[in-house]
C-alpha positions as CSV (number, residue, x, y, z in Angstrom):
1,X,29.6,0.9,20.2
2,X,28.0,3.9,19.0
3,X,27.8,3.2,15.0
4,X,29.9,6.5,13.4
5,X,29.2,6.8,10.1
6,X,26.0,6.2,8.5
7,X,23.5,6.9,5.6
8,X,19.5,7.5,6.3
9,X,16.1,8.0,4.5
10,X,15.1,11.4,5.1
11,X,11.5,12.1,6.5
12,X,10.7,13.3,2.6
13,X,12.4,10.3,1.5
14,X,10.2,8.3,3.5
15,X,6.7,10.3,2.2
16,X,7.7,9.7,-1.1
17,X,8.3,5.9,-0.8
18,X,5.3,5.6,1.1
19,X,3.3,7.0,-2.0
20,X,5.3,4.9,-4.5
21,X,4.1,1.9,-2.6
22,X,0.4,2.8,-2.4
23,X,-1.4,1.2,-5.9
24,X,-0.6,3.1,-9.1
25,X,1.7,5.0,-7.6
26,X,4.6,6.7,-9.3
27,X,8.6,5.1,-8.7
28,X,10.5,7.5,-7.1
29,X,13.2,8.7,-9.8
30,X,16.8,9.0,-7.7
31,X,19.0,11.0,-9.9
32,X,22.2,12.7,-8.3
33,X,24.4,12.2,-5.6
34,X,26.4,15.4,-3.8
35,X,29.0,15.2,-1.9
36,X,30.1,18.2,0.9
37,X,32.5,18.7,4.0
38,X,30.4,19.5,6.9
39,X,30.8,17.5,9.6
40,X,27.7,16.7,12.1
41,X,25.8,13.9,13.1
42,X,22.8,14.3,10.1
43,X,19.1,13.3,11.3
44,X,15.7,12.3,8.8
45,X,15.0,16.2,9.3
46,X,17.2,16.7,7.1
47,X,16.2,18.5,3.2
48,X,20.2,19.5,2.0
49,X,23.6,19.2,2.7
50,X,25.2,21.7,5.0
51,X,28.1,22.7,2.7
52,X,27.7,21.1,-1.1
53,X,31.1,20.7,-2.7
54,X,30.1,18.9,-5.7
55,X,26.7,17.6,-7.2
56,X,26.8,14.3,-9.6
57,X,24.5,12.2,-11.9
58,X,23.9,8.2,-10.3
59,X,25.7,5.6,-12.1
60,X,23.6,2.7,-10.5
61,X,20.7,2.3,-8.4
62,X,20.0,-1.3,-8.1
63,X,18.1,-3.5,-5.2
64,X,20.6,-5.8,-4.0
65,X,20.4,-9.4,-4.8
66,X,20.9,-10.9,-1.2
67,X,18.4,-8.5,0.2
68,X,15.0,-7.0,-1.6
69,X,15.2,-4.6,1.2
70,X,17.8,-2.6,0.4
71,X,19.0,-0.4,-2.2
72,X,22.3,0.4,-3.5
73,X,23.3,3.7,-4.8
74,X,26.5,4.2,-6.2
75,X,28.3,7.4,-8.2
76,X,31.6,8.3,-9.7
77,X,33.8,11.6,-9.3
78,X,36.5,11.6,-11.8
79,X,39.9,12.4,-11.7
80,X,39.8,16.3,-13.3
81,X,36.9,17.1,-10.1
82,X,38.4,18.7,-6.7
83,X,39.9,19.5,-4.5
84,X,37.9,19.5,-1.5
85,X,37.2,16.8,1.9
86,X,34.5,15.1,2.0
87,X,32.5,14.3,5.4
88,X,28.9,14.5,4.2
89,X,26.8,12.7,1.0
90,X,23.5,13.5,0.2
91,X,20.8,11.3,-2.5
92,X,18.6,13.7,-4.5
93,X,15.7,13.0,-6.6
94,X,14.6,14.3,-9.7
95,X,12.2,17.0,-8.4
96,X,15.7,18.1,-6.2
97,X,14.4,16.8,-2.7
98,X,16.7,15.2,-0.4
99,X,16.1,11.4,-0.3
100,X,18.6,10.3,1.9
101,X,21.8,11.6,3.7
102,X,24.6,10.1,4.9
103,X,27.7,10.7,7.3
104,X,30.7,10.2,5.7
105,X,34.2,8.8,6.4
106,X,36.7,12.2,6.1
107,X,38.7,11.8,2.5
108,X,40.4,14.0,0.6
109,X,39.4,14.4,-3.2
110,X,42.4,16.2,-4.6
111,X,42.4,17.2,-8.4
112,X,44.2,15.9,-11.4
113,X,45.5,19.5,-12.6
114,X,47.1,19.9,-8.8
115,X,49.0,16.7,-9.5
116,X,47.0,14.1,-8.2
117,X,44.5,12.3,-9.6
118,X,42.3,10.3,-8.1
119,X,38.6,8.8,-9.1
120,X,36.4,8.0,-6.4
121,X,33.6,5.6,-6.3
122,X,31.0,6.6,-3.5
123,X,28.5,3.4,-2.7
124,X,25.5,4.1,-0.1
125,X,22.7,1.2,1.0
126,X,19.8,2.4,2.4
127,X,17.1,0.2,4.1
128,X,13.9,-0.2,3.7
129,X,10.9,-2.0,5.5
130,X,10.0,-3.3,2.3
131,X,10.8,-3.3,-1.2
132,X,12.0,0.0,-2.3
133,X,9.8,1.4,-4.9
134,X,12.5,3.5,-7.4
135,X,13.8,4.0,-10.8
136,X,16.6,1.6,-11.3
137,X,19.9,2.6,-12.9
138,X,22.4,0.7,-14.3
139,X,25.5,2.5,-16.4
140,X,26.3,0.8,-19.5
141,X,30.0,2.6,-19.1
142,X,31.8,-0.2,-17.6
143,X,34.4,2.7,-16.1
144,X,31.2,3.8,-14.1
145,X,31.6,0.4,-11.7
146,X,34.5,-0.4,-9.8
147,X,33.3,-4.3,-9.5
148,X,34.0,-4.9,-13.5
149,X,37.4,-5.4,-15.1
150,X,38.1,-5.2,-19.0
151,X,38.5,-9.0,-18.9
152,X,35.3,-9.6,-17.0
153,X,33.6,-7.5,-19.6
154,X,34.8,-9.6,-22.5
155,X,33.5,-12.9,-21.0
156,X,30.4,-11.4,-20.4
157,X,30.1,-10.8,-24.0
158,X,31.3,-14.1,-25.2
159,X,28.8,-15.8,-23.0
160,X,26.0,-13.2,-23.9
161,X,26.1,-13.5,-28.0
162,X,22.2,-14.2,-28.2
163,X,20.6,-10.7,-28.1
164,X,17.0,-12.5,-28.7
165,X,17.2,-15.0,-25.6
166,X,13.7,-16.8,-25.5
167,X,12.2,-15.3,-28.6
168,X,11.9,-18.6,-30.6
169,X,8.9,-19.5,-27.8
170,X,5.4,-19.1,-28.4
171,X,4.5,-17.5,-25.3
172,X,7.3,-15.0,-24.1
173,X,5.3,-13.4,-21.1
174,X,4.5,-16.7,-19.6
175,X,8.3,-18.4,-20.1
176,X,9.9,-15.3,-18.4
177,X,7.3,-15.6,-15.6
178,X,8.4,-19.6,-14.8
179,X,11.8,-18.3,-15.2
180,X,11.1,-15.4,-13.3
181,X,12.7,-13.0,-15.5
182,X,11.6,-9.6,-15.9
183,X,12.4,-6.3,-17.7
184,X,13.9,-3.7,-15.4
185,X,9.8,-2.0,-16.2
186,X,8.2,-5.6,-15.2
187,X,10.7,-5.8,-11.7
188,X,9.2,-1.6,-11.0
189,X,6.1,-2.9,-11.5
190,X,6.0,-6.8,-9.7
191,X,7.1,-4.5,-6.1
192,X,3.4,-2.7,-6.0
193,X,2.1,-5.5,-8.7
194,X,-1.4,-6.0,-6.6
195,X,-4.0,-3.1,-6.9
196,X,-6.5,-4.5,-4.1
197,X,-5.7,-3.6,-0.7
198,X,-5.9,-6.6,1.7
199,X,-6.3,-9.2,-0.6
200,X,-4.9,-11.7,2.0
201,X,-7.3,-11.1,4.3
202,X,-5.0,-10.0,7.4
203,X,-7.5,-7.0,8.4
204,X,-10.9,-7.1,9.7
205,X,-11.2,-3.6,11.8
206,X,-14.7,-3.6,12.0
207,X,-15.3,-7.0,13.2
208,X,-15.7,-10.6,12.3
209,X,-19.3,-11.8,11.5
210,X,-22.4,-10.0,10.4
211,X,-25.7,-10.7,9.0
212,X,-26.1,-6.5,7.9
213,X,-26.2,-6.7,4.1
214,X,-23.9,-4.1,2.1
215,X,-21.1,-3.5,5.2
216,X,-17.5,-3.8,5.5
217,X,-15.7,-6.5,7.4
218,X,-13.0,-7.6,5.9
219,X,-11.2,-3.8,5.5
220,X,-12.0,-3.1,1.9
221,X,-14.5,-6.0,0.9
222,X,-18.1,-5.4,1.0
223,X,-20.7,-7.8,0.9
224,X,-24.5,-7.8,-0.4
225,X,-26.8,-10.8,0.5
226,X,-29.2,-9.6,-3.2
227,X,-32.7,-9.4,-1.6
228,X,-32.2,-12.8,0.4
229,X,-30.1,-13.6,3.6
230,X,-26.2,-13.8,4.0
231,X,-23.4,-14.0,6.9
232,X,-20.4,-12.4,6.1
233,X,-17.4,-13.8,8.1
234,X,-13.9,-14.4,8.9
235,X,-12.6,-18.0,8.4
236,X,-8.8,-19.2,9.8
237,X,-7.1,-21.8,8.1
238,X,-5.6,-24.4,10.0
239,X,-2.2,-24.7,10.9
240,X,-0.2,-26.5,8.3
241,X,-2.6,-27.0,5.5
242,X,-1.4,-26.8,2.1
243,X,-4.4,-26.5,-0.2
244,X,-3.8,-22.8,-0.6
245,X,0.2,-21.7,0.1
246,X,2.2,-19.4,1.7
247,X,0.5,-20.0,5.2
248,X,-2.5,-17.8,5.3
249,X,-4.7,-16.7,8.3
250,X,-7.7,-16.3,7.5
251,X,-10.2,-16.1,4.3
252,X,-13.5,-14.3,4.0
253,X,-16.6,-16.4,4.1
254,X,-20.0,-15.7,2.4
255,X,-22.5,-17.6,3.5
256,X,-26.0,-17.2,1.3
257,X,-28.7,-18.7,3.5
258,X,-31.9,-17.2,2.3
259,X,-32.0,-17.3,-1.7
260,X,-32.2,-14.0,-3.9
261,X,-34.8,-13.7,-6.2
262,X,-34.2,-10.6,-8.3
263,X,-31.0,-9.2,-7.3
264,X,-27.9,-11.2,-7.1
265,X,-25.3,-11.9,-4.2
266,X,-22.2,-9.9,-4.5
267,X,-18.4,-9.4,-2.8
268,X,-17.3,-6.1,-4.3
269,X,-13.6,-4.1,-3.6
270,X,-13.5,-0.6,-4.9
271,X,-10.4,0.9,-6.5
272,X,-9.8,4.6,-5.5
273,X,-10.1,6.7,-9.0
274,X,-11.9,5.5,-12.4
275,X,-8.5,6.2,-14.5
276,X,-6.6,2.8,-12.7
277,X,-6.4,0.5,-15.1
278,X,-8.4,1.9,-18.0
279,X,-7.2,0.4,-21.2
280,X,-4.9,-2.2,-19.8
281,X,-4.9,-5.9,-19.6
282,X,-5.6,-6.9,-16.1
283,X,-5.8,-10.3,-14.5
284,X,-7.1,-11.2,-11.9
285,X,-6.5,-14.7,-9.7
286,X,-7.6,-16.1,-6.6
287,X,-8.3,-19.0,-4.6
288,X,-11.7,-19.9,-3.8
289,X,-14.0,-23.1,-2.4
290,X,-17.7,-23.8,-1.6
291,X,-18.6,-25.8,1.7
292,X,-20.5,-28.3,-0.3
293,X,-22.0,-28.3,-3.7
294,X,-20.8,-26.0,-6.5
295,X,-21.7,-22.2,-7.4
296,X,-20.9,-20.5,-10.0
297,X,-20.0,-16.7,-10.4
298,X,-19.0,-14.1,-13.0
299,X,-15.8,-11.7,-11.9
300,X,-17.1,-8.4,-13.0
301,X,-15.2,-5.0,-13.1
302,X,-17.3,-2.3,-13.4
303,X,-15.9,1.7,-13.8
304,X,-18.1,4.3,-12.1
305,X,-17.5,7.6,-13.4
306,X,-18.6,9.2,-10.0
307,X,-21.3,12.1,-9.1
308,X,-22.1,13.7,-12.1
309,X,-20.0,11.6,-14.2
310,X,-20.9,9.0,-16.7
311,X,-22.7,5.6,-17.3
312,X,-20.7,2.9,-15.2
313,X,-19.4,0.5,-17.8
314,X,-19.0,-3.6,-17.1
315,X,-16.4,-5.8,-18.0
316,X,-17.5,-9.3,-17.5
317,X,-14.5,-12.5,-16.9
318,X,-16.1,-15.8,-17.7
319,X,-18.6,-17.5,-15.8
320,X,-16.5,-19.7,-12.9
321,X,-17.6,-22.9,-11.1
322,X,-16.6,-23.4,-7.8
323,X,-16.3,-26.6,-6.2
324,X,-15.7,-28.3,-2.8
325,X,-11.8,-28.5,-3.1
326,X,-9.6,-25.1,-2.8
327,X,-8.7,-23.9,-6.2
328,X,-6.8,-21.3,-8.0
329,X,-8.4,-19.2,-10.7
330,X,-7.3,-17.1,-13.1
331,X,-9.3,-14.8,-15.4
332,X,-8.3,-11.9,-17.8
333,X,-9.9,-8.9,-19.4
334,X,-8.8,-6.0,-20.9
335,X,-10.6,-3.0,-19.0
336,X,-11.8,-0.1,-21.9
337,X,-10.2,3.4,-22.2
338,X,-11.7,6.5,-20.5
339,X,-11.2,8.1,-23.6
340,X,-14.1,10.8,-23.8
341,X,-16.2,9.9,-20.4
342,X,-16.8,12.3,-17.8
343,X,-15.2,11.6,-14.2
344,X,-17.2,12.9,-11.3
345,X,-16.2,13.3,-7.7
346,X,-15.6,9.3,-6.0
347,X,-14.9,7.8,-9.6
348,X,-14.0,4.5,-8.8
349,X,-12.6,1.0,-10.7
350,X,-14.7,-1.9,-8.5
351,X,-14.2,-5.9,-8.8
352,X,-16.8,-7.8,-8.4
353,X,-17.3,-11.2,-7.3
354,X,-21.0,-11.7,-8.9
355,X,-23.4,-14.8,-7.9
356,X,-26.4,-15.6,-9.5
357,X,-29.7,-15.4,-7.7
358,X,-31.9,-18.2,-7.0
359,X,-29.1,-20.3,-4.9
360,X,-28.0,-20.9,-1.6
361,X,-24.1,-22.1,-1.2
362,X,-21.2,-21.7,1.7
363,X,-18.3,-19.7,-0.6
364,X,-14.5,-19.1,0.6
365,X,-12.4,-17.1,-0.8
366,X,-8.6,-16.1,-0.6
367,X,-5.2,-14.7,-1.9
368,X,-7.2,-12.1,-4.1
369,X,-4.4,-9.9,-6.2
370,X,-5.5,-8.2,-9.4
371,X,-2.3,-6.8,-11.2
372,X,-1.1,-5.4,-15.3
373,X,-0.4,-7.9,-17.9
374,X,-1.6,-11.1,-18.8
375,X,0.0,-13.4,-16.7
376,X,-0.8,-14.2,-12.7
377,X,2.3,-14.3,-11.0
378,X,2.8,-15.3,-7.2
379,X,0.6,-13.9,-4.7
380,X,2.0,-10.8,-3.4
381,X,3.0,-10.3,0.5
382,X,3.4,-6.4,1.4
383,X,4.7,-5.8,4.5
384,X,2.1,-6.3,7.1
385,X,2.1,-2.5,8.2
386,X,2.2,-1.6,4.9
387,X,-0.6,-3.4,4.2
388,X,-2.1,-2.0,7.4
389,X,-1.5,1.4,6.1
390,X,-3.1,1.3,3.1
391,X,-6.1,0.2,4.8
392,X,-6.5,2.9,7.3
393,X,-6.3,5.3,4.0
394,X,-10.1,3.9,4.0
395,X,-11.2,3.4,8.0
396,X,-9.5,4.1,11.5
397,X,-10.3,4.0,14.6
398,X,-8.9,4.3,18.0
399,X,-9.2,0.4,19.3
400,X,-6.5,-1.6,18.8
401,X,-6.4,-3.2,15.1
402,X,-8.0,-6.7,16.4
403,X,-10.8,-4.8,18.5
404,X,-14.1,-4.9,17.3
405,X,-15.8,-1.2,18.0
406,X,-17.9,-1.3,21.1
407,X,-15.7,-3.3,23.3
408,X,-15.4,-2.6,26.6
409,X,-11.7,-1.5,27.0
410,X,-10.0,1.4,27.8
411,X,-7.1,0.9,25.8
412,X,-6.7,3.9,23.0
413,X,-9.7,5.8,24.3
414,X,-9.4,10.0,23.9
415,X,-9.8,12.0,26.9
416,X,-11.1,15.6,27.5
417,X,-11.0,17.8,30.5
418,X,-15.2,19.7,30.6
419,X,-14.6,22.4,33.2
420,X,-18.2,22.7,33.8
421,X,-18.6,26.1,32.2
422,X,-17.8,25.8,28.6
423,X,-20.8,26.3,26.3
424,X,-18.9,23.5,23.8
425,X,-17.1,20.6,24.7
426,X,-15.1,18.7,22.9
427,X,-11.3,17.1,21.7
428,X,-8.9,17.3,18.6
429,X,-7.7,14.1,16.8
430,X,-5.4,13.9,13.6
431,X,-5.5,11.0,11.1
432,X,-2.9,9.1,10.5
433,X,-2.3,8.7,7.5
434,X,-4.4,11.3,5.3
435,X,-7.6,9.7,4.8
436,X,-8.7,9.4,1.3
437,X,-12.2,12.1,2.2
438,X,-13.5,14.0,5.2
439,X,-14.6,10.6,7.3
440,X,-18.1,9.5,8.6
441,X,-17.4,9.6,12.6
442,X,-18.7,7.1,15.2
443,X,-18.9,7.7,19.1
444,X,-18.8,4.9,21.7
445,X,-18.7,4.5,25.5
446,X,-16.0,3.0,26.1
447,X,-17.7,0.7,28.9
448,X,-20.8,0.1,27.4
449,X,-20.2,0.5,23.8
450,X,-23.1,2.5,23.1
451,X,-22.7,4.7,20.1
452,X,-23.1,8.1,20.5
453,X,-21.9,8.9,23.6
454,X,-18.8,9.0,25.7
455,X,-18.6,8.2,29.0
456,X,-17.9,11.1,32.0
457,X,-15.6,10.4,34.8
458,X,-18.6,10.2,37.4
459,X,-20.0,7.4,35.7
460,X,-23.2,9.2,33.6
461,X,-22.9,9.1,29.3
462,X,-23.0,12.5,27.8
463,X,-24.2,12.5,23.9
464,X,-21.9,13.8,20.9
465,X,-23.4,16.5,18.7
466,X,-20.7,16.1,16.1
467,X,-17.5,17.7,14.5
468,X,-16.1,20.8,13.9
469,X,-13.2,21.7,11.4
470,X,-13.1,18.7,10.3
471,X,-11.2,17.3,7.3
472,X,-9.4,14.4,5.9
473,X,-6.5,15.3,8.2
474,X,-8.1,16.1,11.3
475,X,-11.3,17.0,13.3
476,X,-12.6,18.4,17.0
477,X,-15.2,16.0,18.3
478,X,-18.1,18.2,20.3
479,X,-20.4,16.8,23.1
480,X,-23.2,18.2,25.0
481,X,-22.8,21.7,26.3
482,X,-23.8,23.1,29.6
483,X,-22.3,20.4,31.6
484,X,-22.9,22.0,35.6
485,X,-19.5,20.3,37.1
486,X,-16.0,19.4,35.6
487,X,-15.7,16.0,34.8
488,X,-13.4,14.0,32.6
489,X,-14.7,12.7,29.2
490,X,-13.7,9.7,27.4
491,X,-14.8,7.6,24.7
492,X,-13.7,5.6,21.4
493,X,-14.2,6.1,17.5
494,X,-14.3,5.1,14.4
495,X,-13.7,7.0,11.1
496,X,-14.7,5.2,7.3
497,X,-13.8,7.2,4.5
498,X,-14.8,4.0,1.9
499,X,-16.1,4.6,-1.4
């Protein structure tokens, strides 16, 4: 049966709880609810009502408590307001876009000064893929929520006589966290909490072992072997272990095999934008293991001002031994203010994981999350194409996620039609999402995996010459002109925007 009445998250809606989700992003603040007495079927294209009645402040926005999924909405119209139907309801936020719209069962709202009075409570729950990044509201004016009675109100406050719960302990941060209770600011916050991106280890787009010193695997990890020898890698954990929780996949693996003599061995993630975190307690926790042996490093966060900026600055945690057994680490700093620097172009905020030259050692790591405060709380889980998301900000490309570039598969490949006369050849792509700069652009045939060149449909390579109006959005890739019959053209790419 066709579902007739409904509420939905508009396409904006959706934009702007995709940017509240990315790290440091801003809640989005839901502020009115409108009513109107159109009726239609309303769709996501949606950006206002079709006939507005009446316009009204929230009373509550809360996530429910059986599902962190969803969020309930809820507003009053009072007795004096009417009259008018009702067959439409609209969410607004506080910049007046539409954030979600629903279809509405018809009712009457007559007026008090007619005769008839009547207040209406309007309650809509919209879902979410994940954890709905907003501004929660909660009315103190118990005649703002239909679920309280006077007498419920007055046990409350029998029960609730201690306005200074848990203020006799020594350490209030950490007793709320093994309670897990939070401020309504500290529950905004714990929902986007981690500012590393793949800090589980889920993504590896460009492959899963190297011995090139200073690339990618792991999508946002680099890796430097110093001025020795290193293989970076991707390690799975086995089914059913329990030496580091939650059920893992896999954990990145740096394995120092020639020692460094002057410069030292290093895993580095770099945060988009200098500003993050300056002038904040940070902590940072992980879990982390050595084959065999011990190693010790220093976790080092280090603000680059960016092109023409200023002097990078380093904030060093304290000097960590690892050992052969999984363990959890914690360390925190407090990360200086910006106050009078000067913030270039590709500013950055980078951890460090920072070994000390002169050793060889076999080091694991896992469950990285680096978040406000002073206190390490769980790990957190995003959902996976969330997290997915956030990493294609940074690198895309047109194999499938688990493809290594320059496999032999025809699965995602672009195609282009040369008709044999065109003096420039080429096709159009869009990113998706925005990447975070104009993107450094790999070709390969997609049968031989050469890079460079596509493939035509009578067998031969032809070269790419590069793009053309290109952009963090989009770009035309351009092959070899003067081609002297039609042919088809296909081949894969990559795209890296990383810092």
């Amino acid at each position: 049966m066709t579902q007739q009445y409904y509420s939905i998250i508009t396409n904006a809606g959706l934009l702007k709880n995709a940017a509240a989700n990315a790290p440091g992003g801003s809640l989005v603040n839901l502020t009115h609810l409108a009513v109107g007495d159109a009726s239609y079927n309303p769709t996501g294209a949606a950006t206002a009502l079709q006939n507005e009645k009446y316009r009204t402040t929230l009373t509550h926005v809360v996530i429910d408590e059986n599902n962190p999924n969803q969020l309930i909405v809820e507003a009053v119209i009072n007795e004096t307001v009417g009259p008018f139907y009702i067959r439409e309801v609209g969410i607004f936020d506080s910049a007046g876009a539409l954030f979600a719209i629903g279809k509405y069962p018809e009712t009457f709202k007559p007026d008090l000064p007619a005769g008839s009075g009547k207040r209406l409570y309007i309650r809509m729950i919209l879902g979410f893929a994940s954890s709905p990044n907003v501004e929660l509201v909660i009315s103190s004016d118990i005649n703002n929520d239909p679920n309280f009675s006077t007498d419920v109100n007055n046990a409350l406050a029998q029960r609730l006589v201690k306005t200074q719960n848990l203020s006799d302990l020594s350490d209030l941060a950490v007793a709320r966290n093994n309670l897990n209770v939070y401020s309504k600011s500290e529950i905004h916050s714990l929902s986007k909490k981690n500012y590393l991106i793949n800090g589980n280890f889920d993504f590896w787009q460009r492959g899963s072992s190297t011995t090139t010193n200073g690339v990618y695997l792991a999508d946002r990890f680099v890796s430097y072997n110093g001025d020795g020898a290193r293989t970076y890698s991707r390690g799975s954990f086995a089914y059913g272990q329990t030496e580091v929780p939650n059920n893992p996949k896999y954990y990145l693996r740096h394995q120092q095999t020639t020692q460094a003599s002057v410069s030292s061995p290093s895993i580095h993630q770099r945060i988009e934008d200098v500003r993050t975190l300056s002038g904040q307690t940070v902590t940072l926790s992980f879990y982390a293991k050595v084959a065999s042996g011990t190693v010790q490093l220093i976790p080092r966060f280090t603000q680059n001002f960016g092109s023409g900026g200023s002097s990078g600055v380093n904030t060093d945690g304290s000097t960590l031994t690892i050992t052969s057994a999984w363990q959890k680490f914690v360390v925190t700093v407090n990360i200086p203010s910006i106050s009078g620097k000067t913030v270039g172009a590709n500013s950055s905020l980078a951890l460090i994981f920072a070994f000390f030259a002169g050793v060889t050692f076999d080091f694991y790591l896992a469950q990285v999350q680096l978040e406000k405060g002073s206190v390490a709380t769980d790990f957190q889980f995003r959902h996976i194409t969330e997290e997915l998301v956030l990493c294609q900000r940074y690198f895309q490309k047109s194999y499938s996620v688990d493809v290594d570039p320059g496999t032999n598969t025809s699965e995602g490949i672009l195609t282009y039609f040369s008709d044999g006369v065109s003096m420039t050849q080429g096709g159009q792509l869009s990113y998706c999402p925005e990447m975070r700069t104009t993107p450094t652009v790999n070709v390969y045939n997609p049968v031989t995996g050469a890079v460079g060149y596509g493939k035509r449909s009578d067998g031969n390579a032809i070269a790419f010459t590069g793009m053309s109006a290109h952009s963090s959005r989009q770009g035309r890739f351009y092959f070899t002109s003067g081609q002297s019959t039609t042919a088809w053209i296909t081949w894969h790419w990559t795209a890296d925007a990383e810092l």
